[in-house]
Chimera marker file (.cmm) of the C-alpha trace (Angstrom):
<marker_set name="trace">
<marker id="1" x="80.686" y="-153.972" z="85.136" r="1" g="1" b="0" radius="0.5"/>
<marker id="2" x="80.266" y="-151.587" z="88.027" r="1" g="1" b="0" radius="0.5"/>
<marker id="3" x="83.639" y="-152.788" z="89.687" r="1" g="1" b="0" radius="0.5"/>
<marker id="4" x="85.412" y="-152.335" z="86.699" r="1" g="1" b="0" radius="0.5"/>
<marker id="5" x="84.612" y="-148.613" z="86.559" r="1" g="1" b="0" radius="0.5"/>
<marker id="6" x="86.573" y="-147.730" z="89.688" r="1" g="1" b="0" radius="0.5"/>
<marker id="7" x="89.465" y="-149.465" z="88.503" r="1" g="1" b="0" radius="0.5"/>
<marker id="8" x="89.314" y="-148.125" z="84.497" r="1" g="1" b="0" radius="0.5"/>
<marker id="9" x="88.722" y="-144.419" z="86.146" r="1" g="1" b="0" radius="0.5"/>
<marker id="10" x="91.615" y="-144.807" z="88.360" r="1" g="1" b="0" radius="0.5"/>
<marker id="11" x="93.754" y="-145.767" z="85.333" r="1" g="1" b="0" radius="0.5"/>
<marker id="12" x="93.246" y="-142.985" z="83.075" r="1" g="1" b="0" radius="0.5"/>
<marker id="13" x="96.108" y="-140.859" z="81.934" r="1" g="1" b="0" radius="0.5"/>
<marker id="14" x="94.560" y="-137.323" z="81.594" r="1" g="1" b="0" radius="0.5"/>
<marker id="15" x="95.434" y="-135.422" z="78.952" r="1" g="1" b="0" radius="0.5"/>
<marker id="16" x="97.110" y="-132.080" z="80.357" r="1" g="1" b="0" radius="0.5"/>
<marker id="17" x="95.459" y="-128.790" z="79.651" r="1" g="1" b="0" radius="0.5"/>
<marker id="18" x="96.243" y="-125.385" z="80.304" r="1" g="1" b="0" radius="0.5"/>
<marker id="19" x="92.913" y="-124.647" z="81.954" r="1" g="1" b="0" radius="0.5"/>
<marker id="20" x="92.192" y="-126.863" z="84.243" r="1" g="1" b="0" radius="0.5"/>
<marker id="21" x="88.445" y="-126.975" z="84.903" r="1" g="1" b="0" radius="0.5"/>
<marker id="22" x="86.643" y="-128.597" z="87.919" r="1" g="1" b="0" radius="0.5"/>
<marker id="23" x="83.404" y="-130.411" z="87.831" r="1" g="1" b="0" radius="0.5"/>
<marker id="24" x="81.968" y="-132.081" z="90.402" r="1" g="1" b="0" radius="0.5"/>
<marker id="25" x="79.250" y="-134.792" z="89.243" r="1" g="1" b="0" radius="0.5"/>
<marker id="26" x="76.024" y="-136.141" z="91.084" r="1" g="1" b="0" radius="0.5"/>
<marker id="27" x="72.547" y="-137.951" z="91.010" r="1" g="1" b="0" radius="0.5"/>
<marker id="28" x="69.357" y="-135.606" z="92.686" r="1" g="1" b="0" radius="0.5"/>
<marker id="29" x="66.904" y="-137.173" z="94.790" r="1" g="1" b="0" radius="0.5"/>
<marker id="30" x="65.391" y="-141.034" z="93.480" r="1" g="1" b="0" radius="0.5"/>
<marker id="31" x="67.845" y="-141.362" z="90.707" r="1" g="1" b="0" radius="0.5"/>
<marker id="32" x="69.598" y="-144.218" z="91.054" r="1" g="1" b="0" radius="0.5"/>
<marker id="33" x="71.581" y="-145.110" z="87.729" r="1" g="1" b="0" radius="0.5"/>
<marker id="34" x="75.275" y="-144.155" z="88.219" r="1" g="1" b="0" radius="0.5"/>
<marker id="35" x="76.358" y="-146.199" z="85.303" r="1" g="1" b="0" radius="0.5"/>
<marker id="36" x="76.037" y="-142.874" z="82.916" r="1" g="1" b="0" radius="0.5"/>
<marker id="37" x="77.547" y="-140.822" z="85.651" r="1" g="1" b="0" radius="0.5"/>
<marker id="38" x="80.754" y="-142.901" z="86.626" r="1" g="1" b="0" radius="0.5"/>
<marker id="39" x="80.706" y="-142.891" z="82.402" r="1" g="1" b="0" radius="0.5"/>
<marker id="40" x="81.147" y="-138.949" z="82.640" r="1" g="1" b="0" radius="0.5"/>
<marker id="41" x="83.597" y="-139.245" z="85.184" r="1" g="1" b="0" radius="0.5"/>
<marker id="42" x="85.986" y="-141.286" z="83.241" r="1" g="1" b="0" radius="0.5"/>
<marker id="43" x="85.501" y="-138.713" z="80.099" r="1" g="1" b="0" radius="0.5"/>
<marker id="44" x="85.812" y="-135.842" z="81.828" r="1" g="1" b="0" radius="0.5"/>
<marker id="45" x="89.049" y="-137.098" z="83.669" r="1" g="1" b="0" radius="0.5"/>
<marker id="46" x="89.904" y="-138.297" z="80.302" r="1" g="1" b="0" radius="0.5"/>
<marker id="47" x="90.014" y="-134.835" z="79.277" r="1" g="1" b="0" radius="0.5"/>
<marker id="48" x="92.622" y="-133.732" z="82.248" r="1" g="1" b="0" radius="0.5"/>
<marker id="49" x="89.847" y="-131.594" z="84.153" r="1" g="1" b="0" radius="0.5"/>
<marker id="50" x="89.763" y="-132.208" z="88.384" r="1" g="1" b="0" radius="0.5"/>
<marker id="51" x="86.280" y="-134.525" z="88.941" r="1" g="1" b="0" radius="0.5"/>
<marker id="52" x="84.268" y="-135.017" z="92.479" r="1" g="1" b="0" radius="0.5"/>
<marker id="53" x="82.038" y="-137.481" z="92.402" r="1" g="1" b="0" radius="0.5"/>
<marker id="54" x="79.407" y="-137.637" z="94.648" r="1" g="1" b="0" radius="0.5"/>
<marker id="55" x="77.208" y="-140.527" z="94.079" r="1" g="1" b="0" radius="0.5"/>
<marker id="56" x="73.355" y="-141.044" z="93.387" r="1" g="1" b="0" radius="0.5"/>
<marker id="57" x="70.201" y="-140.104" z="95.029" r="1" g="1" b="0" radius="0.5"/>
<marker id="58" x="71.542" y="-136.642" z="96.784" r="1" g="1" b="0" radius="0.5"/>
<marker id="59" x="69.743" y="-133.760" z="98.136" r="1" g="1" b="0" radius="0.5"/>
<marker id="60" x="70.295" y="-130.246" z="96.428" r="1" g="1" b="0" radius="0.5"/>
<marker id="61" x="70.813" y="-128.411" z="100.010" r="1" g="1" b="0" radius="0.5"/>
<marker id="62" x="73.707" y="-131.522" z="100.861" r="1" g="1" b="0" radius="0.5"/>
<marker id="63" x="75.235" y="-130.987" z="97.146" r="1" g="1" b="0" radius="0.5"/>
<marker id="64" x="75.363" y="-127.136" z="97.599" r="1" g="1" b="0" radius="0.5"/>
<marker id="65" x="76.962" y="-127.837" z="101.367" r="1" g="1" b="0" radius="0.5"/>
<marker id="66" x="79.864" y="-129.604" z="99.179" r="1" g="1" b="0" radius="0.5"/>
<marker id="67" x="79.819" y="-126.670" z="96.680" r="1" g="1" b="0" radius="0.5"/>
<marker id="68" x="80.770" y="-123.790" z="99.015" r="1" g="1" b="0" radius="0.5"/>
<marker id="69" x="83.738" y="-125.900" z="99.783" r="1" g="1" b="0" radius="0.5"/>
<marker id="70" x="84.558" y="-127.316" z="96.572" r="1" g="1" b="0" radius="0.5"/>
<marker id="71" x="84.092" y="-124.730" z="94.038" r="1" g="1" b="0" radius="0.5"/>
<marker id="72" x="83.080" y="-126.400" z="90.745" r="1" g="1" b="0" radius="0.5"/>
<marker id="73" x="83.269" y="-124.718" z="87.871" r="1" g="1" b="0" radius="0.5"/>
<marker id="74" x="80.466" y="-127.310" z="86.154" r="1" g="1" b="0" radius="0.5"/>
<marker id="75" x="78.160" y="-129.523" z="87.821" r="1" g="1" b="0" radius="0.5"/>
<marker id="76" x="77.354" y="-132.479" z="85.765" r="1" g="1" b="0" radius="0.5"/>
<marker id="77" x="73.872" y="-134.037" z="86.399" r="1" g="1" b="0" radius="0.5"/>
<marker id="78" x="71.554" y="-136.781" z="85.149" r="1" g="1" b="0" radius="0.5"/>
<marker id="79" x="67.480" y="-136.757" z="85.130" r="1" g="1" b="0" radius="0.5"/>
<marker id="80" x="65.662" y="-140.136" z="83.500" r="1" g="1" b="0" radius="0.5"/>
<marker id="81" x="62.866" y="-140.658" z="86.235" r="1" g="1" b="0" radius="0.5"/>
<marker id="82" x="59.632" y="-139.892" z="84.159" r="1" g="1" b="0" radius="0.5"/>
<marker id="83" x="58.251" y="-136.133" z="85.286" r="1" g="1" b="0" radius="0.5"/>
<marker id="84" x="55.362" y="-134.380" z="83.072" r="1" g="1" b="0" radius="0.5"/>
<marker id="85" x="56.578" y="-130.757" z="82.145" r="1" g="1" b="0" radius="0.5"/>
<marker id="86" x="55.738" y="-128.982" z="84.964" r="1" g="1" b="0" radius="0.5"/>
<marker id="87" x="57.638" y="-131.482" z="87.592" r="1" g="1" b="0" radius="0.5"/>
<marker id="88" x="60.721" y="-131.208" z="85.487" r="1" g="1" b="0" radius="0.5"/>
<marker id="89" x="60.522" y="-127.468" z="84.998" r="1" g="1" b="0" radius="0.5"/>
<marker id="90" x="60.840" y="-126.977" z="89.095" r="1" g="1" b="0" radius="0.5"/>
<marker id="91" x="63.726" y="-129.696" z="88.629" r="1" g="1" b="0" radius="0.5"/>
<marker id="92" x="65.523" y="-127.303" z="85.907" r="1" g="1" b="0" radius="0.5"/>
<marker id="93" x="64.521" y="-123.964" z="88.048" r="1" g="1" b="0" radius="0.5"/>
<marker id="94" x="65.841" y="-125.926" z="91.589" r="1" g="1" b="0" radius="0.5"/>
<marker id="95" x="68.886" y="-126.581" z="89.986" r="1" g="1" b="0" radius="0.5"/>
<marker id="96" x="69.756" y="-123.366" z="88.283" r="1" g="1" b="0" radius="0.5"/>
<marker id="97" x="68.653" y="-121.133" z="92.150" r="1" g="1" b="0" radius="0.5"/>
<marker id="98" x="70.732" y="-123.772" z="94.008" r="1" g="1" b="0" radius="0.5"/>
<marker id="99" x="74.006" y="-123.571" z="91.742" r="1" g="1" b="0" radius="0.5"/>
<marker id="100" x="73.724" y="-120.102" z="90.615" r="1" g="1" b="0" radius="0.5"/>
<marker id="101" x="77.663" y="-119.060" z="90.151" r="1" g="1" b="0" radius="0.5"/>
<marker id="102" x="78.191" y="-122.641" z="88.078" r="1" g="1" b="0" radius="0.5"/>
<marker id="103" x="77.425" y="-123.901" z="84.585" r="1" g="1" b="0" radius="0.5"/>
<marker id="104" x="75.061" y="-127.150" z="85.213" r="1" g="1" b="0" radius="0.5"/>
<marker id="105" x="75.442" y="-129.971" z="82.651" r="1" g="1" b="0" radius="0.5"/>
<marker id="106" x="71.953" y="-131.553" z="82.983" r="1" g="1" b="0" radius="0.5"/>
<marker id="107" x="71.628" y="-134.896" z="80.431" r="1" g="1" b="0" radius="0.5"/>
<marker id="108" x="69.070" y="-138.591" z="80.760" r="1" g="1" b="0" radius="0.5"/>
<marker id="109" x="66.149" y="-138.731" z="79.079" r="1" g="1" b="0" radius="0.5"/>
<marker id="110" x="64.081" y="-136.652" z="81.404" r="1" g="1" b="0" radius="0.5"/>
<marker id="111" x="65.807" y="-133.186" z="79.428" r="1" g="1" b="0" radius="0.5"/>
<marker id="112" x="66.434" y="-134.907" z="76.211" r="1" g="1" b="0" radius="0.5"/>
<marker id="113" x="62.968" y="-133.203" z="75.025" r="1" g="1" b="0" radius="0.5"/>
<marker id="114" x="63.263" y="-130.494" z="77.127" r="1" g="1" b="0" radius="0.5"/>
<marker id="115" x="64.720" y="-127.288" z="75.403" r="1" g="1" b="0" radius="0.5"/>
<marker id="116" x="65.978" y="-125.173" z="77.926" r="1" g="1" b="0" radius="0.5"/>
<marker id="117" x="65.644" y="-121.628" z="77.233" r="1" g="1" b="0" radius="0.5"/>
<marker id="118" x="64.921" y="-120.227" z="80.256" r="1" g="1" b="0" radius="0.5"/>
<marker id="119" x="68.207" y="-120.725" z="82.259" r="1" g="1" b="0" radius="0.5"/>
<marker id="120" x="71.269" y="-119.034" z="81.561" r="1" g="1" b="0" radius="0.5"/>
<marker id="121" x="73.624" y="-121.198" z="83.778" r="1" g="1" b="0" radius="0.5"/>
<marker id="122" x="71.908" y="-124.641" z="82.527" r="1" g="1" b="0" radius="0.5"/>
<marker id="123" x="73.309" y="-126.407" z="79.358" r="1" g="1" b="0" radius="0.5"/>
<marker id="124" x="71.269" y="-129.399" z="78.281" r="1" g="1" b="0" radius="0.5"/>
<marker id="125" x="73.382" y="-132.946" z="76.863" r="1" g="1" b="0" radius="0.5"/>
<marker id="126" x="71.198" y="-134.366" z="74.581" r="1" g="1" b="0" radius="0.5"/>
<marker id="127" x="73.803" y="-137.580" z="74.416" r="1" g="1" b="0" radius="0.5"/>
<marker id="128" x="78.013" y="-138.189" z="74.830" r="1" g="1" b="0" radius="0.5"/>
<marker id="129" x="78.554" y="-136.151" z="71.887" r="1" g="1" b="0" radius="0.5"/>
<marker id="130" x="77.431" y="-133.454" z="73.525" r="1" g="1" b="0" radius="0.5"/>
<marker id="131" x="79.516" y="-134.198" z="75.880" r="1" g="1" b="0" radius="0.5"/>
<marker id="132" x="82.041" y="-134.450" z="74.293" r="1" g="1" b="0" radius="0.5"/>
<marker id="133" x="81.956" y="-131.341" z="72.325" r="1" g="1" b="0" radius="0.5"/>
<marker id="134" x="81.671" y="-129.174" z="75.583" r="1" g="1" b="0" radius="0.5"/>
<marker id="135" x="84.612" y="-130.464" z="76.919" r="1" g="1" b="0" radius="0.5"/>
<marker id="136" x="86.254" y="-129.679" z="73.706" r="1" g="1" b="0" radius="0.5"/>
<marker id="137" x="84.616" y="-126.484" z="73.820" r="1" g="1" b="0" radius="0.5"/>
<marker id="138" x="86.283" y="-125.596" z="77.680" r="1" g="1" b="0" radius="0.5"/>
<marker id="139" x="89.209" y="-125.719" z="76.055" r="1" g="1" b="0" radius="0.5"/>
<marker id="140" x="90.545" y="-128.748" z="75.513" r="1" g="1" b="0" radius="0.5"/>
<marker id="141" x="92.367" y="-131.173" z="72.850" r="1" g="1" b="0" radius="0.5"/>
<marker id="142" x="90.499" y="-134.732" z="73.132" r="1" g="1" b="0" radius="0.5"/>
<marker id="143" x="92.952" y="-137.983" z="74.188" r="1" g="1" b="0" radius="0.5"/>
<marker id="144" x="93.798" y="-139.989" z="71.149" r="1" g="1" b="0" radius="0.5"/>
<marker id="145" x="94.195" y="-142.694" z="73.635" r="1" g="1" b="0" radius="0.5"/>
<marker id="146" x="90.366" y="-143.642" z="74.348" r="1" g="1" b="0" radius="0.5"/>
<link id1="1" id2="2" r="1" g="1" b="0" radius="0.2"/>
<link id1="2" id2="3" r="1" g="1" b="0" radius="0.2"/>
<link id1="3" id2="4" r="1" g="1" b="0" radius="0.2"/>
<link id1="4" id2="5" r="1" g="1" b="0" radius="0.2"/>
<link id1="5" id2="6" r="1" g="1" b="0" radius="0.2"/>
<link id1="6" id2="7" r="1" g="1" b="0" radius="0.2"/>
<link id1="7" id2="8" r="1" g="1" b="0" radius="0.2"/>
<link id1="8" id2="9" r="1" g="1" b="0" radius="0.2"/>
<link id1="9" id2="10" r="1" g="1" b="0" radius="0.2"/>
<link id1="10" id2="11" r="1" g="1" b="0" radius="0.2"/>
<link id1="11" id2="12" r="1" g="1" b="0" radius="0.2"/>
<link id1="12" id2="13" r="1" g="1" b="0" radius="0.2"/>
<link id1="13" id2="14" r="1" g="1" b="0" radius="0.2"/>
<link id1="14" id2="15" r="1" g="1" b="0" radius="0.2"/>
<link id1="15" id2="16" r="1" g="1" b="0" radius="0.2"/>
<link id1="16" id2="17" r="1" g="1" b="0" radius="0.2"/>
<link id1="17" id2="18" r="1" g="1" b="0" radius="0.2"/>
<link id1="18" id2="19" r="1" g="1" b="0" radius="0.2"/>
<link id1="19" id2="20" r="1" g="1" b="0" radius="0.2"/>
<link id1="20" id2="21" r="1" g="1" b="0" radius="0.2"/>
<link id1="21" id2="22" r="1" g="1" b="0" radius="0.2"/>
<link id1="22" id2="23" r="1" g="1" b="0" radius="0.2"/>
<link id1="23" id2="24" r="1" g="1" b="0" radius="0.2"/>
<link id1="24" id2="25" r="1" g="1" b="0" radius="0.2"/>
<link id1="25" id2="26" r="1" g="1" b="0" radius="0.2"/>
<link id1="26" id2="27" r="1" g="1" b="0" radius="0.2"/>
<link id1="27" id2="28" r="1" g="1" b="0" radius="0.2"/>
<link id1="28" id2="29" r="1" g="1" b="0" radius="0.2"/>
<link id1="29" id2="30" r="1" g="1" b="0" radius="0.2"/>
<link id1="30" id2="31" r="1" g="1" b="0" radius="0.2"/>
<link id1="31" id2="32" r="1" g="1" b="0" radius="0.2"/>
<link id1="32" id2="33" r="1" g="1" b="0" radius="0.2"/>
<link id1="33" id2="34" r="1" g="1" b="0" radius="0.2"/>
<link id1="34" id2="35" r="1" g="1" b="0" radius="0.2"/>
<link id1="35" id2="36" r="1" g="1" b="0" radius="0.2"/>
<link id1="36" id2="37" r="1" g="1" b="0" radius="0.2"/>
<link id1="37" id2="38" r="1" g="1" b="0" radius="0.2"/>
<link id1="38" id2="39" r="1" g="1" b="0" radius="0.2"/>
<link id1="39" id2="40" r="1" g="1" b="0" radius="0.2"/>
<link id1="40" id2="41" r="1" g="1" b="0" radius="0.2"/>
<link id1="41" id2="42" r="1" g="1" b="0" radius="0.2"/>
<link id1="42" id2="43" r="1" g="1" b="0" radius="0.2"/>
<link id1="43" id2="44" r="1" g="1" b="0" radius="0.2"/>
<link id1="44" id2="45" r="1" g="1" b="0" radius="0.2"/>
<link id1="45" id2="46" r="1" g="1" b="0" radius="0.2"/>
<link id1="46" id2="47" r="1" g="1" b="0" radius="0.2"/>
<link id1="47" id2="48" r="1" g="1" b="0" radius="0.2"/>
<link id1="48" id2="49" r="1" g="1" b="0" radius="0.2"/>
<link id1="49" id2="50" r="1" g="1" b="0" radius="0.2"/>
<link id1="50" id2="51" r="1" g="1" b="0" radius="0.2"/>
<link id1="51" id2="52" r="1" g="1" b="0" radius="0.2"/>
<link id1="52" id2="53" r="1" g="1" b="0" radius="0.2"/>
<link id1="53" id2="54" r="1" g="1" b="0" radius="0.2"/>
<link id1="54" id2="55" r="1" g="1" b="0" radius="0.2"/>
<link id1="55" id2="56" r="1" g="1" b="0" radius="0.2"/>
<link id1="56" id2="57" r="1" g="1" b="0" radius="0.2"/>
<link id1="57" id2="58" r="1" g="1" b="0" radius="0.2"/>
<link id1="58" id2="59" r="1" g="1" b="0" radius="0.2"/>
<link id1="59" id2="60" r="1" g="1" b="0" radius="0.2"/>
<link id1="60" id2="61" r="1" g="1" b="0" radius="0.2"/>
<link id1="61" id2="62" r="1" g="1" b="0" radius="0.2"/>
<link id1="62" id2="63" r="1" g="1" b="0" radius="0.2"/>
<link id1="63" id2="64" r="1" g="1" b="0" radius="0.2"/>
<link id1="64" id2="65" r="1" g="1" b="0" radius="0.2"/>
<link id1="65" id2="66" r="1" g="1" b="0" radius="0.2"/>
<link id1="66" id2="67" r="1" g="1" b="0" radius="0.2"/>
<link id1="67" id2="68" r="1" g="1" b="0" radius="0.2"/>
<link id1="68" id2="69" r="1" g="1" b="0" radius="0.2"/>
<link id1="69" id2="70" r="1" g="1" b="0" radius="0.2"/>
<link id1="70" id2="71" r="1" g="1" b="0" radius="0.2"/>
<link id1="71" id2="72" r="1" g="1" b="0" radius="0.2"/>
<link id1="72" id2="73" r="1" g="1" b="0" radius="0.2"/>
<link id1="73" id2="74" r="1" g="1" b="0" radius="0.2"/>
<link id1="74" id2="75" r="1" g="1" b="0" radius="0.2"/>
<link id1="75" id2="76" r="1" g="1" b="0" radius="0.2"/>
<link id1="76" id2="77" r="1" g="1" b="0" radius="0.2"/>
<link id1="77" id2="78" r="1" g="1" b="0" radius="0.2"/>
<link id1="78" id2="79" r="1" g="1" b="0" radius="0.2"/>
<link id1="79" id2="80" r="1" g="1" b="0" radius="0.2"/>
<link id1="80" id2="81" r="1" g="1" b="0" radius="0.2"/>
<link id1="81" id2="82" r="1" g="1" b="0" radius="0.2"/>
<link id1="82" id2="83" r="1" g="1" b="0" radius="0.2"/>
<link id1="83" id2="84" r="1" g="1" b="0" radius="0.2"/>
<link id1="84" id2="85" r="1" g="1" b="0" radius="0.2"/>
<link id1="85" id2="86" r="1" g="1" b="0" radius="0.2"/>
<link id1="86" id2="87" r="1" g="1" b="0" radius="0.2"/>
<link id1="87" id2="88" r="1" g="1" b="0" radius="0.2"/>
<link id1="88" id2="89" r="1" g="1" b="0" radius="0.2"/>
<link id1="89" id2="90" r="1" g="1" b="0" radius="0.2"/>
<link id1="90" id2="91" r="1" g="1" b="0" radius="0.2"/>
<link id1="91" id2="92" r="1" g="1" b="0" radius="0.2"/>
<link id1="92" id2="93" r="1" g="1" b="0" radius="0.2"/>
<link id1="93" id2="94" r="1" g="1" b="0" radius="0.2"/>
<link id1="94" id2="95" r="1" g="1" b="0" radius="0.2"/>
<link id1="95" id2="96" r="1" g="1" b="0" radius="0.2"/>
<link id1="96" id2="97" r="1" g="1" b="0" radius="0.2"/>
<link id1="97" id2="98" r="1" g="1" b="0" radius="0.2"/>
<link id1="98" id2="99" r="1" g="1" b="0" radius="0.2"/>
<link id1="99" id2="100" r="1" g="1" b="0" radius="0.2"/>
<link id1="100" id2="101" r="1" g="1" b="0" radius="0.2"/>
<link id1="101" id2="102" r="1" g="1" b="0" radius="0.2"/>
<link id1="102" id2="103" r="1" g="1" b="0" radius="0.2"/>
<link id1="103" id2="104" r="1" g="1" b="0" radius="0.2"/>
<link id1="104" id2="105" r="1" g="1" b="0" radius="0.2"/>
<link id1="105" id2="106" r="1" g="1" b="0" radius="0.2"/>
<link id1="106" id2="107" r="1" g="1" b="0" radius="0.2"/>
<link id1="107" id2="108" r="1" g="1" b="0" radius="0.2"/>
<link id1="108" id2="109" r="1" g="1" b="0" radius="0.2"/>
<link id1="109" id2="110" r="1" g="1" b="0" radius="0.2"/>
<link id1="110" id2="111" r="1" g="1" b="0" radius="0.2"/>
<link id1="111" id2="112" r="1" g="1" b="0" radius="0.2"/>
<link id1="112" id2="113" r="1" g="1" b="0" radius="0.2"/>
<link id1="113" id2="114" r="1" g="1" b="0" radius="0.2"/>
<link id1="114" id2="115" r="1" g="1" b="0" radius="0.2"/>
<link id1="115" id2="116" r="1" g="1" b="0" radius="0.2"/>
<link id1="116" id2="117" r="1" g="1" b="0" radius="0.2"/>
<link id1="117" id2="118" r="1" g="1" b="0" radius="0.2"/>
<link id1="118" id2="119" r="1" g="1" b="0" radius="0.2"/>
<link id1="119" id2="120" r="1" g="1" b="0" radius="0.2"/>
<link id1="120" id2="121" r="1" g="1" b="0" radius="0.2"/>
<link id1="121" id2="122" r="1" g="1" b="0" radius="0.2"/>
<link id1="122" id2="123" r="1" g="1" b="0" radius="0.2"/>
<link id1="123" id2="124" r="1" g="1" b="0" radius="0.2"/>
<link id1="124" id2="125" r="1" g="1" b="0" radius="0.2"/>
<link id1="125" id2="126" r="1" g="1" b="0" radius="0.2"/>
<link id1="126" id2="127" r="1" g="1" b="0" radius="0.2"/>
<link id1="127" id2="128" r="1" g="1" b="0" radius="0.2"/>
<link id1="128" id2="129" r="1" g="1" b="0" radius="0.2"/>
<link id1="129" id2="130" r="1" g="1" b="0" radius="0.2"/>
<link id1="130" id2="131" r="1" g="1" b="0" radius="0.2"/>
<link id1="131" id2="132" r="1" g="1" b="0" radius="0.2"/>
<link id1="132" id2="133" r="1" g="1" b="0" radius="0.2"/>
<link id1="133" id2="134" r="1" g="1" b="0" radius="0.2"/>
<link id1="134" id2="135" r="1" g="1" b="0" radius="0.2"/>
<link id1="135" id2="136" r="1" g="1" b="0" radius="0.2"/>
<link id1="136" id2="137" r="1" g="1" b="0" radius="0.2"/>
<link id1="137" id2="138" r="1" g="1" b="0" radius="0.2"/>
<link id1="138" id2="139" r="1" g="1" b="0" radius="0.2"/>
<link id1="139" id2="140" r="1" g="1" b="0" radius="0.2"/>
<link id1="140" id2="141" r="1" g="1" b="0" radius="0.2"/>
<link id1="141" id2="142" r="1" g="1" b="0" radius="0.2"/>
<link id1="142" id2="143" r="1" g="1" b="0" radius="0.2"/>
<link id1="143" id2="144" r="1" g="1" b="0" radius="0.2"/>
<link id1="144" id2="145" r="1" g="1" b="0" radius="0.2"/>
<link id1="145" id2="146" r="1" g="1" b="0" radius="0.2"/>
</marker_set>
């Protein structure tokens, strides 16, 4: 299945959009399951926004290296390694000090139960359809062709 990604994301006919956004997409530290992430990839190219994917199990000092260079409007992230409150509250907080002048995406089941309050530049994904409804929300018109 993994193989197929590459080749499905490389196919996809974006849908064009005014506004184009870019996002740039990674794993943090000891997360390891890109299947979700190449998943967003394809959706948010799917949309017609620009996409640079990084890859899994990234430092937050290497991803904000790529950042000054790169200029994201959203970063699009994924926690699911089990973390009691307090370890995933630092998480959140790292994030949001690290990427302060982006929106962060942050989805898995790590911030499913989380509700995020605290953070004005993190928006928590509780599943695709919230997803998909912030992409629809940055202003675009979803592909009929999916």
């Amino acid at each position: 299945l993994p193989i197929c990604f590459p080749v499905t994301i490389g196919s996809v006919k974006p849908v064009e959009v005014n506004d184009v956004k870019k996002f740039l997409l990674f794993l943090p530290d000891n997360e390891y399951h890109e299947i979700a992430l190449l998943f967003a990839y394809y959706v948010i190219k799917q949309h017609g926004h620009k996409v640079l994917y990084l890859g899994q199990s990234l430092s937050l000092g290497y991803v904000k290296e790529v950042i000054d260079s790169y200029h994201p409007d959203y970063i699009f992230s994924i926690l699911t390694n089990s973390m009691n409150d307090s370890d995933l509250e630092n998480s959140v907080q790292s994030f949001a000090n690290y990427f302060p002048n982006q929106k962060i995406l942050l989805a898995g089941s790590a911030v499913r139960e989380h509700k995020n309050t605290d953070f004005e530049n993190i928006i928590n994904l509780q599943d695709v359809a919230d997803l998909l409804s912030f992409l629809n929300q940055v202003d675009m018109t979803y592909a009929t062709s999916l």
